[in-house]
FILUMKE-597607 format. One record per atom (N, C-alpha, C): residue in three letters; chain; atom name; x, y, z. Coordinates in Angstrom, 3 decimals. Each point is the difference from the previous one (the first is absolute). Layout:
BEGIN
type mol atom X Y Z
ALA A CA X Y Z
...
//
This chain:
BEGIN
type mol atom X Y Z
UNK A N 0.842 -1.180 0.000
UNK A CA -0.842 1.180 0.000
UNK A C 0.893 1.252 0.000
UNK A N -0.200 0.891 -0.806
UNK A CA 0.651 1.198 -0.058
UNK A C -0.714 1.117 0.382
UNK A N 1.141 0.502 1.247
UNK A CA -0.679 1.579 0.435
UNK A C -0.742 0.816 -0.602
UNK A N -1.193 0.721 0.285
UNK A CA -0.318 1.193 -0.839
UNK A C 0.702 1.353 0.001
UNK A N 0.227 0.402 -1.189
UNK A CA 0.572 1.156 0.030
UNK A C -0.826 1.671 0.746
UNK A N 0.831 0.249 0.675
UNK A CA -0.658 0.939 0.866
UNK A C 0.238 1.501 -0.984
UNK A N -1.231 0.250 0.099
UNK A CA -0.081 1.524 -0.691
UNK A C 0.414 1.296 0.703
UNK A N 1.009 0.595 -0.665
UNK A CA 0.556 1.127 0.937
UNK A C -0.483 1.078 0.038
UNK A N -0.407 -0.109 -1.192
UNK A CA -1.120 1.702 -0.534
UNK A C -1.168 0.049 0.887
UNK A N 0.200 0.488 1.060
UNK A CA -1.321 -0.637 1.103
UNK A C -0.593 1.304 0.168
UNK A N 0.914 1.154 -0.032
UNK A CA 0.091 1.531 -0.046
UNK A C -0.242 0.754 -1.312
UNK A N -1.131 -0.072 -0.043
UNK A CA -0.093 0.669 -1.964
UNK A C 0.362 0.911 -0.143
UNK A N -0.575 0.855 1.595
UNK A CA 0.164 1.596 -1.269
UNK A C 1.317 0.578 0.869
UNK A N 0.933 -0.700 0.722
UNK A CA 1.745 -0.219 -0.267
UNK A C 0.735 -0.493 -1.284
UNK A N -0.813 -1.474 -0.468
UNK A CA 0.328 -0.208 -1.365
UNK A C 0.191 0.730 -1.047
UNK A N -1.508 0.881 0.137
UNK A CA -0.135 1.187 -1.377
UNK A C 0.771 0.786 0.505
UNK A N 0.620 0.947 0.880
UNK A CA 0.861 1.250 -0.016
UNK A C 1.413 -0.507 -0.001
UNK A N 0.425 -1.032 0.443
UNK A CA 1.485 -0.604 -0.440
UNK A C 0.002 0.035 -1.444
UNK A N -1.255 -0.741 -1.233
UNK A CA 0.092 -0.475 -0.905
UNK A C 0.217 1.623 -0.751
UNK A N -0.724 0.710 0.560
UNK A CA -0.059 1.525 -0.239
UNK A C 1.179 0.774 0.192
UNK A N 0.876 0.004 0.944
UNK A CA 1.360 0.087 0.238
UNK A C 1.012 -0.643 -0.568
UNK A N -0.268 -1.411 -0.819
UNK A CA 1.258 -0.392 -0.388
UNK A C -0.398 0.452 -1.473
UNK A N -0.906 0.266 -0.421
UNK A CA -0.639 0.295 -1.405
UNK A C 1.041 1.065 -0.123
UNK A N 0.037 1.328 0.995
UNK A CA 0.032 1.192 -0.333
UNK A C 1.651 -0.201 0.151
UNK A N 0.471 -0.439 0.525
UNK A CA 1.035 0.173 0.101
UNK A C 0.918 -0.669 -1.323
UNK A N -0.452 -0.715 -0.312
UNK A CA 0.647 -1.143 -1.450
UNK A C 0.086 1.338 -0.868
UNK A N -1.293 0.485 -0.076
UNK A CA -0.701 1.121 -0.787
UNK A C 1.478 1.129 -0.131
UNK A N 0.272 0.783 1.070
UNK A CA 1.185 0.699 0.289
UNK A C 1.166 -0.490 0.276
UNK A N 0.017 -1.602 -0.425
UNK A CA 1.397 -0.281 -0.134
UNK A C 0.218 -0.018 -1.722
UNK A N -0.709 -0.571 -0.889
UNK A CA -0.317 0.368 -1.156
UNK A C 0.288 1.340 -0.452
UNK A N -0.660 0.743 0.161
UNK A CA 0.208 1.608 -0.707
UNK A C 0.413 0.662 0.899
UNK A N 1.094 -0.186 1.066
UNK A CA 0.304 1.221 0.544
UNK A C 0.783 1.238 -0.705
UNK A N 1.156 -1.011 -0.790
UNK A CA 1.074 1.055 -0.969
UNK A C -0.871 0.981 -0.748
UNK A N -1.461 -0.474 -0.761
UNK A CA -0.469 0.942 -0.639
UNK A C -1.110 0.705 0.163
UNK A N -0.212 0.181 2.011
UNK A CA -0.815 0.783 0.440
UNK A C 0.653 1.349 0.338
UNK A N -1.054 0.602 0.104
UNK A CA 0.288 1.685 0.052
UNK A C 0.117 0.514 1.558
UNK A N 0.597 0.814 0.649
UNK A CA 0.523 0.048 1.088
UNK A C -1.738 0.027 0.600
UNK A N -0.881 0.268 0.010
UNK A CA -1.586 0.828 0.433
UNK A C -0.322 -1.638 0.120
UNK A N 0.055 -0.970 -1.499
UNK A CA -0.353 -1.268 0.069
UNK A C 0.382 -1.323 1.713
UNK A N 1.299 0.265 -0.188
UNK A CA 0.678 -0.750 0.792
UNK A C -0.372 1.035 1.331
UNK A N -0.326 0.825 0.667
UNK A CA -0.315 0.648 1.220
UNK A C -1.149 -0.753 -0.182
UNK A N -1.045 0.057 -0.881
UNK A CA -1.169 -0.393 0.584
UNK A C -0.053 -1.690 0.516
UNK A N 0.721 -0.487 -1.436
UNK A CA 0.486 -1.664 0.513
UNK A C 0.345 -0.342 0.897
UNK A N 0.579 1.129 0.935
UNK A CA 0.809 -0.719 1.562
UNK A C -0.893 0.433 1.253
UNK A N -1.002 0.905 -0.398
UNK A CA -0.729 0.278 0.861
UNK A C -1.182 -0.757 -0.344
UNK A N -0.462 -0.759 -0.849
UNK A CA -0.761 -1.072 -0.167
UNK A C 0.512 -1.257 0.392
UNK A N 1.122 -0.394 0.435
UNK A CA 0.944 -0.937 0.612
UNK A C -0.365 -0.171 0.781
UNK A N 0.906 1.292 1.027
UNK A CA -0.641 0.195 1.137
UNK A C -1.197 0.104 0.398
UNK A N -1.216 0.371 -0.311
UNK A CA -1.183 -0.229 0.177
UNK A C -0.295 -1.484 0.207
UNK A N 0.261 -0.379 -1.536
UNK A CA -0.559 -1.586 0.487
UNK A C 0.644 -0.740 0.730
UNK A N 1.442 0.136 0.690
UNK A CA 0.680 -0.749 0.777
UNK A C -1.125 0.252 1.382
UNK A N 0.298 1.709 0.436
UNK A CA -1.072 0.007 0.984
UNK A C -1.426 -0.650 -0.117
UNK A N -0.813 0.087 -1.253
UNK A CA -1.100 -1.522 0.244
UNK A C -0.124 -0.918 0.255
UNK A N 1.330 -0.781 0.056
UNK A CA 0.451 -1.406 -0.497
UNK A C 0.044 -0.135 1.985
UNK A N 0.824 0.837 0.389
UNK A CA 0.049 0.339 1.869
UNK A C -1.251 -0.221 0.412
UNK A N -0.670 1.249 -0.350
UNK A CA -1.548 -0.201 1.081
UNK A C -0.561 -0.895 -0.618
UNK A N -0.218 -0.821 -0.989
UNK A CA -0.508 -1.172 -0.488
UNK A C 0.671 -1.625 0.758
UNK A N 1.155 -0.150 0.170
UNK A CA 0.533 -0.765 0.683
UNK A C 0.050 0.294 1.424
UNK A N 0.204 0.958 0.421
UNK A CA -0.116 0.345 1.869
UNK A C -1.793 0.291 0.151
UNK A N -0.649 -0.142 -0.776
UNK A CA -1.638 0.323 0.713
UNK A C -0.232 -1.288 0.868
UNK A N -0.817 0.550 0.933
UNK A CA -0.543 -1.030 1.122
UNK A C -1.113 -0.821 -0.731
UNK A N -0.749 0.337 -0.591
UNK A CA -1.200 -0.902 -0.875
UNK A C -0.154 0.439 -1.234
UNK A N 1.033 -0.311 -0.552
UNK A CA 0.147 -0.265 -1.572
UNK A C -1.098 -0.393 -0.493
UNK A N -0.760 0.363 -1.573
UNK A CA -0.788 -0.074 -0.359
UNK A C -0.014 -1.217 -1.087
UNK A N 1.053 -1.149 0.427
UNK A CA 0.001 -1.226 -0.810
UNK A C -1.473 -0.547 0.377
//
């Protein structure tokens, strides 16, 4: 008999803002050389934003999985 595989994605809407964070970031590893200085400010402050979601999404007391 073989174990069942345990599902880790137990936390969705942690799932979606990581998946959302690693999106954006691939995104600005891709075109950084040929973003415009205004471009790349907004890119890192959209970083940072979603890193901070990714926080109160993982530290909330009753996550909305």
């Amino acid at each position: 008999m073989t174990p069942r595989r345990v599902e880790r994605r137990v936390n969705r809407p942690l799932r979606e803002v990581l998946d959302e964070l690693l999106a954006h970031a691939r995104d600005i590893a891709r075109r950084a050389r040929t973003m415009s200085p205004t471009e790349l400010e907004y890119a890192q402050e959209r970083l940072e934003w979603l890193a901070d979601e990714v926080w109160r999404t993982a530290t909330a007391l009753h996550p909305d999985a």
